[in-house]
Steps between C-alpha positions, in 0.01 A plus 500: 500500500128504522230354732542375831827379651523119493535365817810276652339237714740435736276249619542260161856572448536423864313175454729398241809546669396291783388252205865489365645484904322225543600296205854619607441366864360136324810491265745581797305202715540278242874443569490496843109430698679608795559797431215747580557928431478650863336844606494651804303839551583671882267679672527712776161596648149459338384742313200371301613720217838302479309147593310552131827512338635195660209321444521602095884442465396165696263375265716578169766324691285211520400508188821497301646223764688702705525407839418860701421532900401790689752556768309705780674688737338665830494863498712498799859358316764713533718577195804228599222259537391537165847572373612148646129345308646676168798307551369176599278507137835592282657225644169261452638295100132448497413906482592649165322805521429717828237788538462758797164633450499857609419690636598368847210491739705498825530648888842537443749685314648322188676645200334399208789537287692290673272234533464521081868472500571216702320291298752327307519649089447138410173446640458903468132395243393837578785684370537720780857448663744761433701300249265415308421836425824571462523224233227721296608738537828409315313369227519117692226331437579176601400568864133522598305731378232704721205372412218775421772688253573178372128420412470816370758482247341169387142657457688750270634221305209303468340852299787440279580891523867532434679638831865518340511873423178602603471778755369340868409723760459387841263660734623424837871395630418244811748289569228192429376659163617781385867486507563121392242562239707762330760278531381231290361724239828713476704102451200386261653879268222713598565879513372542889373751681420495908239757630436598859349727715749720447471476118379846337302546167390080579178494266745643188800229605207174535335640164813407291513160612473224292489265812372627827530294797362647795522404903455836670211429763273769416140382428433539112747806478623409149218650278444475091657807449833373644512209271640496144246342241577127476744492782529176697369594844608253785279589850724380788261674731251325735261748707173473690257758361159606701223336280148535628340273226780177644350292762844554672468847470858566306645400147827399412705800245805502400761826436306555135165645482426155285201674347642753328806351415360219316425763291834630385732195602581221227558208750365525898490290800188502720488514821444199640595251292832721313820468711395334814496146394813563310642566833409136627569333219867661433554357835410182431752537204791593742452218725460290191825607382680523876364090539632386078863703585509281851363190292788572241750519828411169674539330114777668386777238416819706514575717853611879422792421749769745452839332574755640704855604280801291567800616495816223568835589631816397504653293730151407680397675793436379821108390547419761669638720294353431224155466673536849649595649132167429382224705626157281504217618333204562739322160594133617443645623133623167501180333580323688259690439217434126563098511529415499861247732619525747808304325731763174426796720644591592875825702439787440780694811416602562140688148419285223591130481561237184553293358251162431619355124429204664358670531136474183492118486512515778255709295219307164557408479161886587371668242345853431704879555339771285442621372815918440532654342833926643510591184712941417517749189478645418858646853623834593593513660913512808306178478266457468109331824453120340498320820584761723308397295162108519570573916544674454197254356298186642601696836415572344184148427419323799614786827418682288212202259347192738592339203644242512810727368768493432887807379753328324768741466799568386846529730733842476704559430861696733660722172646683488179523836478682569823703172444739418201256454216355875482234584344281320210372845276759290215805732397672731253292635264249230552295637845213552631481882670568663772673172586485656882150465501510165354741362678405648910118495586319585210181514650485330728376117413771337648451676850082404474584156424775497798189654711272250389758217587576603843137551588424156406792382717433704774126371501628140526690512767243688702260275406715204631571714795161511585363150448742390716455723819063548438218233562293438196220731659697811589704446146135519334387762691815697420457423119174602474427811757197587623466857367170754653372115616565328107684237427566471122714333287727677263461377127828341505381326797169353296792339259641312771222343613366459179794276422494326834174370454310756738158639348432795738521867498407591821805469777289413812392180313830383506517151723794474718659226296442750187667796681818321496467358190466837391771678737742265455730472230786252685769570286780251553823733503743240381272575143532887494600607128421872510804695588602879567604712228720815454644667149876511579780210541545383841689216554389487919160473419559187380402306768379637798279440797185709582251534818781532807366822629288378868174656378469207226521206779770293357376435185809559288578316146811526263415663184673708242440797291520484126484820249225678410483345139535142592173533685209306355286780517753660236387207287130537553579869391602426184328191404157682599232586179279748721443645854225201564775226386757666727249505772429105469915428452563678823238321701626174382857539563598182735716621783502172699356197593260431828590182642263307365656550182299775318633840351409832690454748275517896493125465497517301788659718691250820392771728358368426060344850549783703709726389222347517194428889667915512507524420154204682286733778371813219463315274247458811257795496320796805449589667143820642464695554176817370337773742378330557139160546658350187468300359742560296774253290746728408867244300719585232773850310524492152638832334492541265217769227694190531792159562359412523134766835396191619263387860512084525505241365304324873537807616366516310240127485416447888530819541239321253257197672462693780472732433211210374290524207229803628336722596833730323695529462911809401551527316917812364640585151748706512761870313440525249249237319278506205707388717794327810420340352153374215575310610768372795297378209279381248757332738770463856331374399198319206677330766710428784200405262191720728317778330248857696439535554132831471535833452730821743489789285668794725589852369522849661484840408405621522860195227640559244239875485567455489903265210390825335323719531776614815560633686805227559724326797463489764827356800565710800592856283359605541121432272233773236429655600171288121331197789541695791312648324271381258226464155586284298258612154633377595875175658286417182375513296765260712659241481230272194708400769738370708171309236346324375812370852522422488175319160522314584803334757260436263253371269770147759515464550137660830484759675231836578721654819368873485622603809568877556604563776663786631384793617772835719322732169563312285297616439130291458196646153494340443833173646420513294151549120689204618760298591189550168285448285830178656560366460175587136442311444860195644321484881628264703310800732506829591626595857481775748701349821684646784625259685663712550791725745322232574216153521661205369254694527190761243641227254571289572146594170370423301791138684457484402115554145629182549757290660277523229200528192820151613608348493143544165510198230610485513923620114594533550864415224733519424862781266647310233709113473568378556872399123521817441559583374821730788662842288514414428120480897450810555620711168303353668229618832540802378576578259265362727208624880635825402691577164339497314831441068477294558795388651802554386871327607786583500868310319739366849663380577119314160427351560844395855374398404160237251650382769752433752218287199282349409808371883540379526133847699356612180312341681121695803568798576270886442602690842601850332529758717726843458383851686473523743220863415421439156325255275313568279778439494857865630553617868457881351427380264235518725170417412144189263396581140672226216445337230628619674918257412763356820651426511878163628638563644880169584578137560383249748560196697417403833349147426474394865458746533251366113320829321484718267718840613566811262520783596630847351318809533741555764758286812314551805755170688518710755670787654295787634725749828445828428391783682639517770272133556407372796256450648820816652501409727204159608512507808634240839477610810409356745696554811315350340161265255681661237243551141564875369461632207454240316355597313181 
């Protein structure tokens, strides 16, 4: 070759590249405007030197529409401090690519390489972190890439000079340059050699290259004579030369005497202008890459969820059993393989964690799944296996269909547990795991909201205590304390007398008449609705009396406890859309009347903020996994015959988003449909805007013919032989109870799936008459599972049935309007839900139903409270009567929670142990540290 070498500018090519990125970044937008590519450069320190390459990786940033900040750090962090800032950015969805300038300007002592290697490899844009090296240097190059090597191999392509079998030489082996450079030559098939200081006879070795690439730090070492005519010659060196005839006194040089080797060389990079902005703008293309593979992520349809193998025996094993046999995979593996992001995840252990509300923000734009309610007809004492067929078929969908799929569950009370009805994880091979876990405290929710209860309580009776034994003055005074000479009122405070009419802030311009208008909230006792709580059965709490120590001054009531989950702050848990609406539901929760007839709220009484502190961590719901590895959401677990028997609207909002357009979230009501549903319909719903898809009605052989007549039904006693043996006369006559569930369905617009779940005494006979009945009462679809004894694949027809039920046009539709005058709203659900010819109402109730109109609660919806065992009022009364007049007891408010309960008959907030509880045989064995007994 003759003449002078033609130069690379690795200025124009750089130009270019940030050209393309940005056309990249403008394409990417174009799907989603929210999404923004995120940067984040750390610096430790100031050196000026490492402020001008901020400021330049800044402004190309800027330019291609990246979104890059310069996190400063004093000089003065230590290396955990920055260690736990690392952290904080990998975690950060918004940060796709992470820089730590170096070096480190710092006071203290901090490993670099550690610091380069706790930056996570999937933010790594540098290409620094140790397996990302490793990656090249096995020939991955999927990883990132380090930058300057990187930019030089593209200035060598842009010559068009052939690397595959040409001889490279590399000048230099630092582990920035040098080393990864030889890397990517050797995996783009050149023949490569690496020279040191160490290296003899160097001039004769750089001579015979046909691409030398040099980064050795030496001022203009490399002269023409080392240089083989027309070699490509790539300067990675950057040095400050004395230079009288600068005004700065220096010039910047690179490792090649550029003069002379312009000379010899075919193809050179100057210095400036060669490598350097290749540097920046192979950075640019990292982050551009880390922010379209995130991009990809948050889109992505499909989940790369990696099911757990089955494997059935035979005969069953006990639950536990079976749960135990199956080892869970690890719950942040688990919530990665579904889409949510570090940050989303607080890990309790290795089998459940929290999901942080914030996903939700982050999947605003996402369009929400199918949504399925798994609702049952009237249940035997011993259940219909409600939960066990939603495991069933959400294992179905997501290990046996490949669908995106979410269980959203209750979580259970510990009452049950300890009683007769043991735990609610569902059964066989249709669980969710560890079932221990599940089943005892989780973590925790049930205890915050039993905290938050008992506060409240606490704080009413004091506050009654002291009205009545204070003047209005000193009960002021006491409210709001002088503190360092200062009166001032808290912000709760401001509320109060914001809604009582009082427009000052400043407490010593209170009038006397205004300090007990303020002070006093003159509850009338005889109204008090807010009652103690506790998480177990406990029949003596029942009704009780409280205040009889001396030190309270004779001012004793009856009360009672209830449990934990019958409390309406279990309600406002679950029907709450965000901290700020849980916040406003506690603070309106009515806990009695003053006497001149107006509620007294938690507000009221000053405790909104104390609780809503309780109850931050309880309103983020809990993953956990079902036996094939599917996911599961378990958040709050009011009781369906007491409050609404729904688990959250977070839950279920959160799993939505998640599943994307094409998944399914698959939520269960308490009891039968004419309990559990139709208040998942009438207040959930009401409350969410969202509308099931669909509605999965589970029934079994065994329910319908206790329904026709049979033997009673008893827990811990064997099954009359009409339940082991076929009986299709008793079957039929039991049918009613099937096809009011079914119409109950109907009655909101949805398709009823009937799914019978399928126990070893039933015949196919049976299973054929339960089949043909359901379909001439207009199911979608009436199939057998048998998930219990068959996991997902003995449910795979029942989720068929969903899948092609939800492709169908969404018809659903609220049961009554809130108009309706409340005794309307509950004729209505009775007539329509329980089949009822009417409603009556006790004196005491008419007298409460006007008190809650005359208070504003009259436009609430109807939560009705009734037995579990029947359509009716009556837990005797079996099958599907009409035209019965149903009895309403009593009527109060959950105005936190937005509805209006009634209560039907004698409904027991308080369950009660029977004499031979599960107690008996849950035991821990100490040497394992296993829980027995559980089932």
């Amino acid at each position: 070759m003759t003449g002078e070498a033609k130069i690379i500018s690795g200025t124009l090519v750089a130009k270019n590249i940030r050209e393309e990125l940005c056309r990249e970044v403008k394409t990417l937008r174009a799907s989603n405007e929210q999404f923004v590519p995120g940067l984040r450069i750390v610096q430790v320190g100031g050196r000026e030197d490492s402020n001008v390459y901020i400021r330049m990786k800044i402004k190309a940033a800027t330019e291609i529409g990246i979104n890059a900040l310069h996190v400063q750090l004093p000089r003065s962090i230590t290396e955990l401090e920055l260690l736990d800032k690392v952290r904080e950015l990998n975690a950060d969805p918004q940060v796709h690519g992470i820089i730590v300038q170096m070096p480190l300007d710092c006071d203290t002592q901090i490993d670099a390489h550690r610091i380069a290697d706790a930056v996570s490899p999937a933010k790594d844009v540098d290409g620094l972190h140790t397996l990302n090296e490793g990656r090249l240097a096995t020939g991955d190059l999927s990883g990132f890439l380090p930058c300057t090597p990187w930019g030089c191999i593209e200035l060598i392509r842009r010559t068009g000079v052939e690397i595959a079998g040409a001889h490279a030489v590399v000048l230099g082996r630092s582990k920035i340059v040098g080393t990864p450079a030889a890397e990517l030559l050797k995996w783009n098939n050149a023949t490569v050699t690496v020279c040191h200081s160490k290296t003899r006879n160097l001039e004769e070795i750089t001579r015979s290259a046909d691409i030398l690439l040099v980064g050795i730090g030496v001022p203009e070492m490399v002269k023409g004579s080392w240089i083989k005519p027309g070699a490509v010659v790539i300067d990675c060196g950057i040095n400050c030369k004395p230079d009288a005839s600068k005004a700065s006194g220096t010039r910047l040089v690179g490792d090649v005497d550029y003069e002379q080797a312009k000379l010899v060389a075919g193809y050179l990079t100057p210095v400036p202008g060669g490598v350097g902005p290749m540097t920046v703008a192979m950075l640019m293309k990292n982050t551009v890459k880390s922010a379209v593979k995130a991009a990809a992520r948050a889109n992505r349809k499909n989940w790369s969820l990696q099911p757990l193998p089955l494997r059935p025996e035979r005969p069953v094993p006990s639950d536990i059993l079976i749960a135990r046999a199956q080892r869970p995979k690890h719950i942040g593996n688990l919530a990665e393989e579904i889409g949510l992001e570090p940050n989303e995840v607080s890990l309790y252990g290795s089998n459940k964690a929290k999901i942080s509300l914030n996903v939700l923000q982050r999947l605003r734009t996402r369009q929400a799944g199918n949504y399925v309610v798994v609702a049952g007809i009237t249940p035997t004492p011993l259940g219909e296996g409600k939960t066990t067929t939603l495991m069933g078929l959400v294992q179905a969908l997501g290990a046996h269909r490949q669908r995106n799929v979410v269980a959203a569950l209750r979580q259970p009370s510990q009452g049950p547990t300890f009683g007769i009805k043991g735990g609610a994880a569902g059964g066989g091979y249709a669980q969710v795991i560890p079932m221990e876990e599940f089943n005892l405290h989780l973590t925790g929710d049930i205890h915050a909201v039993s905290a938050a209860n008992n506060l409240l309580a606490a704080q009413l009776d004091t506050r009654i205590f002291h009205e009545a034994t204070q003047t209005d003055k000193a009960l002021y005074q006491r409210l709001v304390p002088s503190v360092k000479g200062q009166r001032k009122f808290s912000p709760i405070q401001l509320r109060r007398l914001q809604r009582l009419g009082i427009g000052k802030t400043n407490p010593d311009e209170l009038t006397e008449a205004e300090y007990g208008k303020f002070a006093r909230l003159d509850i009338d006792p005889e109204t008090i609705m807010w009652e103690r709580v506790v998480d177990i059965n406990d029949r003596y709490l029942r009704d009780i009396t409280i205040g009889q120590s001396p030190t309270e001054k004779g001012l004793s009531r009856k009360t009672r406890f209830s449990i934990a989950v019958a409390s309406e702050i279990m309600a406002v848990l679950a029907l709450s859309g965000c901290l700020a609406d849980m916040k406003k539901r506690l603070g309106e929760m009515v806990v009695a009347f003053n006497k001149s007839g107006q509620p007294v709220t938690a507000d009221d009484l000053g405790v909104t903020g104390a609780l809503a502190v309780l109850l931050k961590d309880a309103l983020e719901p809990n993953l956990m996994q079902s036996l094939e590895g599917t996911p599961v959401l378990v958040h709050a677990g009011p009781f369906a015959n007491i409050a609404h028997g729904c688990n959250s609207i977070i839950a279920d909002e959160i799993g939505l988003k998640l599943v994307g357009s094409e998944g399914f979230v698959c939520t269960e009501a308490g009891f039968g449909s004419d309990i559990g549903m139709e208040k998942f319909c009438n207040i959930k719903c009401r409350n969410s805007g969202r509308h099931p898809d669909a509605m999965v009605l589970v029934t079994t052989v065994r329910a319908i013919k206790m329904h026709g007549g049979g033997a009673p039904v008893t827990p811990g006693a064997p099954l009359n032989k009409q339940y082991t043996e076929e009986n299709l006369e008793l079957l039929e006559q039991g049918l009613p109870n099937l096809l009011q569930h079914i119409s109950n369905g109907q009655a909101f617009g949805m398709p009823v799936i009937v799914s019978i779940n399928a126990h070893v005494a039933d015949t196919p006979a049976e299973h054929k008459l339960l089949k043909d009945a359901a379909l001439k009462a207009g199911a979608f679809a009436a199939v057998v599972s048998t998930h219990w004894s068959d996991g997902g694949a003995g449910a795979v027809p029942l989720a068929d049935a969903v899948i092609e039920a939800c492709k169908l046009p969404n018809k659903f539709k609220l049961l009554y309007d809130l108009e309706l005058p409340l005794v309307d709203k509950m004729n209505k659900i009775a007539q329509t839900m329980y089949g009822a010819a009417k409603v009556e109402l006790s004196k005491e109730a008419l007298e409460q139903v006007q008190r809650l109109i005359d208070a504003g609660f009259g436009k609430l919806p109807v939560c009705m409270s009734k037995t579990s065992g029947s359509v009716t009022g009556d837990a005797s009364i079996k099958g599907a009567p009409k035209g019965f007049t149903l009895n309403v007891e009593n009527v109060y408010v959950s105005a936190g929670a937005g509805f209006v309960v009634a209560m039907c008959g004698d409904i027991t907030k308080m369950p009660g142990l029977s004499t031979r509880p599960a107690i008996y045989d849950i035991d821990l064995n100490t040497e394992t540290g296993q829980i027995e007994g559980l089932f």
